[in-house]
Backbone bond lengths (Angstrom), bond angles and torsions (degrees), N, CA, C in turn:
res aa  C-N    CA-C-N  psi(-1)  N-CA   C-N-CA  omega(-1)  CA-C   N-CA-C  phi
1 X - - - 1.441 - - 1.530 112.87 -
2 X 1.105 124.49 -31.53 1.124 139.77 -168.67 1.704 107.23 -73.30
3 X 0.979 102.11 -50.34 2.037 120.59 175.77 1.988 98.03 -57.03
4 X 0.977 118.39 -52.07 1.573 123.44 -176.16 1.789 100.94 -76.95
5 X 1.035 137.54 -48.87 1.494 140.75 166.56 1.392 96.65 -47.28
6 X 1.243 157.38 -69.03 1.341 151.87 -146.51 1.731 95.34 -96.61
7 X 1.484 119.50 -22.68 1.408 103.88 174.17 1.858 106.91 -76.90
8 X 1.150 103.86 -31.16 1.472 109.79 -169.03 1.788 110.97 -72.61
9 X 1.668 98.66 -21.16 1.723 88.41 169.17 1.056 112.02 -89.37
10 X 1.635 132.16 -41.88 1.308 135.25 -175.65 1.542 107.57 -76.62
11 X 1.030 117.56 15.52 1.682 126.28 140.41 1.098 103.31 -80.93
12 X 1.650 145.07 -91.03 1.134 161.91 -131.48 1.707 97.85 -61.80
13 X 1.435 90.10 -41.85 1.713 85.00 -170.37 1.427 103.25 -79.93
14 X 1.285 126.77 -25.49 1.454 120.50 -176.84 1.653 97.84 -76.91
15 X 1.201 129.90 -45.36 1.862 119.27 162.20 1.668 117.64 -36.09
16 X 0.932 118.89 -40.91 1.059 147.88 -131.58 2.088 95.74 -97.70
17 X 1.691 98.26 -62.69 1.062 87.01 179.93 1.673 123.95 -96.60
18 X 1.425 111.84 -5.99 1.650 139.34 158.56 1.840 94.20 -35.67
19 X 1.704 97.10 -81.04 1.603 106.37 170.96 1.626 116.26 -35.08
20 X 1.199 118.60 -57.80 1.193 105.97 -167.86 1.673 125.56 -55.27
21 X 1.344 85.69 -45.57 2.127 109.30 174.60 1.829 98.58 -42.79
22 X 1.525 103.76 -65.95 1.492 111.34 -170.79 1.707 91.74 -40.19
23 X 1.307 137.76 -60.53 1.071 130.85 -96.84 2.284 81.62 -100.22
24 X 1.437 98.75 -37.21 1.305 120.41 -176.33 1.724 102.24 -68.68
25 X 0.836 104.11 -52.68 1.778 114.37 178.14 1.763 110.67 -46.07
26 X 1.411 103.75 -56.57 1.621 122.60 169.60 1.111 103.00 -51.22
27 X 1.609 118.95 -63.73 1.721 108.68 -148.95 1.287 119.16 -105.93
28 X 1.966 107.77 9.15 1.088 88.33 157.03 1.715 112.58 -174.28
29 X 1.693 79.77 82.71 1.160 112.50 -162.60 1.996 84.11 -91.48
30 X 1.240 86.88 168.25 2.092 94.18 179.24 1.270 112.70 -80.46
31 X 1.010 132.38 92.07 1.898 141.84 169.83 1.521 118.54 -25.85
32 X 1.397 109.80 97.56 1.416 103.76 -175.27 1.383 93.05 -76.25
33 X 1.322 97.68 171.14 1.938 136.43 160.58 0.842 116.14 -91.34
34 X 1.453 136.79 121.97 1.489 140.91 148.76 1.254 125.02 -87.29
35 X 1.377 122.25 109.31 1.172 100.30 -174.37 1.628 110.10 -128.05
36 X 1.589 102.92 140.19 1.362 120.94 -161.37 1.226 109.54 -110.58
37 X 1.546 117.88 -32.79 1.399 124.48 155.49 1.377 125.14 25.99
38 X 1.008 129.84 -74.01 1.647 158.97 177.73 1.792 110.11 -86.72
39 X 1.442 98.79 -14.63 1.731 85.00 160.28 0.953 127.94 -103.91
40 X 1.562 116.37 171.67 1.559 111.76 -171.08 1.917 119.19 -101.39
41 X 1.046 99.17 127.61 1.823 108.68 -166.48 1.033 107.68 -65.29
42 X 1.914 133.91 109.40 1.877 120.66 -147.81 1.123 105.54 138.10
43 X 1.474 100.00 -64.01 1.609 101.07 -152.35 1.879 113.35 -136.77
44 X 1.618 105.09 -15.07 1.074 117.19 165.14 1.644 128.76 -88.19
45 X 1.488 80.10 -60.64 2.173 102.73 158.60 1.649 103.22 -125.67
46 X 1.606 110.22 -172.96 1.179 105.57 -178.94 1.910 79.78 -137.54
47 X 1.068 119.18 124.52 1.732 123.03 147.21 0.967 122.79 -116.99
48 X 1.389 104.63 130.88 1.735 127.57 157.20 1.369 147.79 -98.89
49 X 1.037 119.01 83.90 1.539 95.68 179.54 1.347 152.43 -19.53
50 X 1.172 149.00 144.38 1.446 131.94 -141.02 1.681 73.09 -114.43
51 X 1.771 135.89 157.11 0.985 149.37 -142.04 1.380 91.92 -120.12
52 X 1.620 115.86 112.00 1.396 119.47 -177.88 1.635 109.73 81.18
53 X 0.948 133.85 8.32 1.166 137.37 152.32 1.351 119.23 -119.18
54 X 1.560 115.27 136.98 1.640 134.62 -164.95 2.118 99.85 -88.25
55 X 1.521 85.74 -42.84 1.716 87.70 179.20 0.984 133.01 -98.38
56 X 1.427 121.22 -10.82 1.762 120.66 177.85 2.013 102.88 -103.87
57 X 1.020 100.39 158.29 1.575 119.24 166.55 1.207 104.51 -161.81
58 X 1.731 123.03 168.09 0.991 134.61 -175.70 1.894 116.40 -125.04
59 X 1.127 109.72 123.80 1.759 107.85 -150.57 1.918 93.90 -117.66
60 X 1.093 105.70 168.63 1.606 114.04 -157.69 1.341 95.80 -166.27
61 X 1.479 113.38 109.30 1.183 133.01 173.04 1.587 129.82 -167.72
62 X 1.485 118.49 150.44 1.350 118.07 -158.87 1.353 108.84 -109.89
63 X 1.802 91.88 122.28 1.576 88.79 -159.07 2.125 99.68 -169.72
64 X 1.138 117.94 108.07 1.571 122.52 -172.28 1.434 102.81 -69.96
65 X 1.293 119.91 154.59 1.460 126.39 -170.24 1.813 127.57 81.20
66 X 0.699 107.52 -12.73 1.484 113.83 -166.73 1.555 104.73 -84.12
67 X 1.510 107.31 133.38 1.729 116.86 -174.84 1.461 106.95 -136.34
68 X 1.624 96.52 159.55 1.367 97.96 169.60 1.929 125.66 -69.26
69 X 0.952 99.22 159.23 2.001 96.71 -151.56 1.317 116.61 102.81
70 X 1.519 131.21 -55.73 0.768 148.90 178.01 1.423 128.67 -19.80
71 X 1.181 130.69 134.75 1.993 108.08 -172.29 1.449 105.54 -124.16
72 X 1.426 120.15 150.36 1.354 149.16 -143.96 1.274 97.60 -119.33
73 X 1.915 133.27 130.42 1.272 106.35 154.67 1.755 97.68 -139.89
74 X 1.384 99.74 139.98 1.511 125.78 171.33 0.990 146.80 -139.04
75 X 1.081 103.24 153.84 1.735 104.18 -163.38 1.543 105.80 -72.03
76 X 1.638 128.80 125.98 1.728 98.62 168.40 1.431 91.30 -141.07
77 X 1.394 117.88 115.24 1.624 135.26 167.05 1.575 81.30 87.29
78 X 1.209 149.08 62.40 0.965 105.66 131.63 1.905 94.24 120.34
79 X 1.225 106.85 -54.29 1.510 130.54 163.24 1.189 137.94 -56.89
80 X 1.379 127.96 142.38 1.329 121.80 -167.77 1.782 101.19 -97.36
81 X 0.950 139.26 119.19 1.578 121.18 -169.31 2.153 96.02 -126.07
82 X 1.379 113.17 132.96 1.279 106.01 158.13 1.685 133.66 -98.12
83 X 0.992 130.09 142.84 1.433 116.78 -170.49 1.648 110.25 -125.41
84 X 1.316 106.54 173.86 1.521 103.38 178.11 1.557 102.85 -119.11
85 X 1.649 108.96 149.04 1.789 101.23 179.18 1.318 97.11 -95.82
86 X 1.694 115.78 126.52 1.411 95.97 -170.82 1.228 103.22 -112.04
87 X 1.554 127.82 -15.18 1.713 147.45 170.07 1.591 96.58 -119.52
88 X 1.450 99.13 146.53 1.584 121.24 175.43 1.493 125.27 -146.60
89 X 1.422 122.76 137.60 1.132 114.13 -167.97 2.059 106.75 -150.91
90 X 1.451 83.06 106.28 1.820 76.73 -170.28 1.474 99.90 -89.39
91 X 1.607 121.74 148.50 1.671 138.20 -170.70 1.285 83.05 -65.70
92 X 1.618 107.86 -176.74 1.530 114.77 177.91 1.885 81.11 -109.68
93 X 1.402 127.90 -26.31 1.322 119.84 -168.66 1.727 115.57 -159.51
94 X 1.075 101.98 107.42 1.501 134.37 34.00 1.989 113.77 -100.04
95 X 1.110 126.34 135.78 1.270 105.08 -152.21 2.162 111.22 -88.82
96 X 1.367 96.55 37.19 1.682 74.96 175.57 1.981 81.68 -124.25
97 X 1.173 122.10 25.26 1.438 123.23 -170.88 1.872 93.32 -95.18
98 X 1.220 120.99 125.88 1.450 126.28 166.33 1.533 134.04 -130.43
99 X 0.800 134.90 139.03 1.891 130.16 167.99 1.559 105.31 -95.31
100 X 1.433 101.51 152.78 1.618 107.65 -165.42 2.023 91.05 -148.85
101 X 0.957 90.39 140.58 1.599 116.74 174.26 1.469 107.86 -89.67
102 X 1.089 146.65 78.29 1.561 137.61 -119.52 2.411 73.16 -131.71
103 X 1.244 76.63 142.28 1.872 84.73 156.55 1.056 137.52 -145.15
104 X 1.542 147.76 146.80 1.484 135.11 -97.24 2.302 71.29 -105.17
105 X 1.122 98.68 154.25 1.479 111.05 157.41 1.547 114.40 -130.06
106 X 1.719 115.92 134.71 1.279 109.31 171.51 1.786 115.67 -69.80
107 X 1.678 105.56 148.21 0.933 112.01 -167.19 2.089 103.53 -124.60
């Protein structure tokens, strides 16, 4: 009994610290910048505003690397605005093409 008791913690702790790594790796990994700035909204990405909301829109563009956390910056009227991706969803095809739930950040 004793051999299965010490296997069953040195499981738990190996779950345990597997989870933890993931968890550090995810949350706090270094936040890239995207910046779109200089592209054109149409034909480079496409953004929309989310309907009744001033700070969220939803943006669509093809582009490898990009995660949730991640920050967005664009030009809109004229303005430099930064955003956060706070939902993400990459196509299966072509697969570096994604939509992002992006939300307004003061700048």
């Amino acid at each position: 009994m004793v051999v299965t008791n010490e296997y069953i913690a040195k499981s738990r702790i190996t779950r345990w610290r597997n989870w933890l790594i993931q968890a550090i790796q995810k949350f706090f990994r270094p936040v890239k910048t995207h910046d779109y700035s200089q592209s054109a909204n149409g034909s480079d990405y496409v953004f929309e505003k989310v309907a009744g909301e001033s700070r969220k829109g939803y943006m669509t563009a093809q582009k490898r690397g990009v995660k949730i956390g991640d920050r967005v910056l664009l030009l809109q009227k004229g303005k430099l605005e930064e955003y956060y991706i706070q939902e993400l969803n990459y196509y299966s095809s072509p697969n570096d093409m994604w939509i992002a739930l992006l939300m307004k950040l003061n700048l």
